[in-house]
N, C-alpha and C positions, 0 to 999 in steps of 0.2 A: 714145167713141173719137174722138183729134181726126181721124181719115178719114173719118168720118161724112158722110155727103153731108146737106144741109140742116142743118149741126152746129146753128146757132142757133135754128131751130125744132122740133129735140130737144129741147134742154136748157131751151127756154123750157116742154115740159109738166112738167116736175119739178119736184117742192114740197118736196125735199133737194135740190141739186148738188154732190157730191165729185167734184172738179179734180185732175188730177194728171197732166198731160201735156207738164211741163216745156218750157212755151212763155209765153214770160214777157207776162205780160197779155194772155192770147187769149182769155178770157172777158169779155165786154162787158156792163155793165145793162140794155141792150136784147135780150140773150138770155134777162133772167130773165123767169119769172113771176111777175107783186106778191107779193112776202110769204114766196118763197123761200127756202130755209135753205142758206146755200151754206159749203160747207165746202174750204179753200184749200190741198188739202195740198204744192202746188210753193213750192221755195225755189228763184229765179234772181236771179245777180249781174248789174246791168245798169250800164252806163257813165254817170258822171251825175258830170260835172265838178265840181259844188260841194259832193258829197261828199266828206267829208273822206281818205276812202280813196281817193278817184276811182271808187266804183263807191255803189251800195247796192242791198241786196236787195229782190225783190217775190215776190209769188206769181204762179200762174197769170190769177189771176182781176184784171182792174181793180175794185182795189179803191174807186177815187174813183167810177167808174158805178157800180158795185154794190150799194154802201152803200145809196143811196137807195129803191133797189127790193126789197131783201133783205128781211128780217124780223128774220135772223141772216148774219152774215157773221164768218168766221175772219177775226184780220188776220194777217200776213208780215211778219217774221215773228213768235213768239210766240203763234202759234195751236194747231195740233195737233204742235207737238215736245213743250211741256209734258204734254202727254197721254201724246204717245207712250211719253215718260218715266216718267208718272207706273205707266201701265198693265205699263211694263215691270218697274218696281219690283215691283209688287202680282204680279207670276208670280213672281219673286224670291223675294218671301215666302213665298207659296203653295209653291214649290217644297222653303225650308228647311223651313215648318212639318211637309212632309211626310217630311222626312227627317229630321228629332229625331223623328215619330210613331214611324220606323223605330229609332231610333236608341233610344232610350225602350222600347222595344217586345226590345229585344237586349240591355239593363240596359250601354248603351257610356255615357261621358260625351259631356257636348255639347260639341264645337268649335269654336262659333262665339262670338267677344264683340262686341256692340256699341258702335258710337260714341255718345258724349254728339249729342245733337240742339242746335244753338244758336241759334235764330230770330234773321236778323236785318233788318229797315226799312233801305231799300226792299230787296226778294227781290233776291238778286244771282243770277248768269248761272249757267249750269249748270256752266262752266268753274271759276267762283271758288267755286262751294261744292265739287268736286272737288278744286282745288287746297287748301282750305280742310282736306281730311282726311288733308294728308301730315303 
């Protein structure tokens, strides 16, 4: 919790760190323990003039300390959204396969048709493969 009194000699006993207290770079390399597995799940927009937007995004965690000392480090972003995505998907399915079970099970037809799948170099953003399916 970032109320934690002694925050950084907490989280330097963890040999995982999952961050997620939307405090943009309050995790420090000198919190971890060598060879920590830190996992970054904050997204904050921070002011940084030479960005092209005038801002770009970071996680929780300083990811330039971090790295060094980590084992594993998420980066910000593109770290656990693809995840979160992916594992959202796979209940998705789980969820249809279970309702054709039912469905299969009551001799109904199935309702649902699939999209063609179309790989494409380099993986584009989650926006352009969603826009990709109108």
């Amino acid at each position: 919790h970032s109320k934690t009194e002694n925050l950084p000699d907490m989280v330097r006993l963890g040999d995982i760190v999952v961050v997620a207290v939307r405090q943009p770079l309050m995790v420090k390399g000198d919190w971890l323990k060598p060879g920590a597995v830190v996992i970054d799940v904050g997204i904050n927009s921070v002011i940084d003039a030479s960005a092209r937007k005038g801002y770009r995004l970071v996680g929780d965690v300083d990811y330039q300390s971090c790295k060094p000392v980590a084992s594993w480090i998420t980066p910000v972003p593109g770290g656990v959204g693809p995840m979160t995505i992916a594992m959202l998907l796979r209940n998705t399915f789980d969820c249809a396969k279970y309702r054709h079970s039912l469905i299969q099970n009551a001799n109904l037809p199935w309702p649902m048709r699939f999209l063609s799948l179309k790989l494409k170099t380099p993986v584009p953003s989650d926006i352009e493969i969603a826009r990709g399916q109108i």
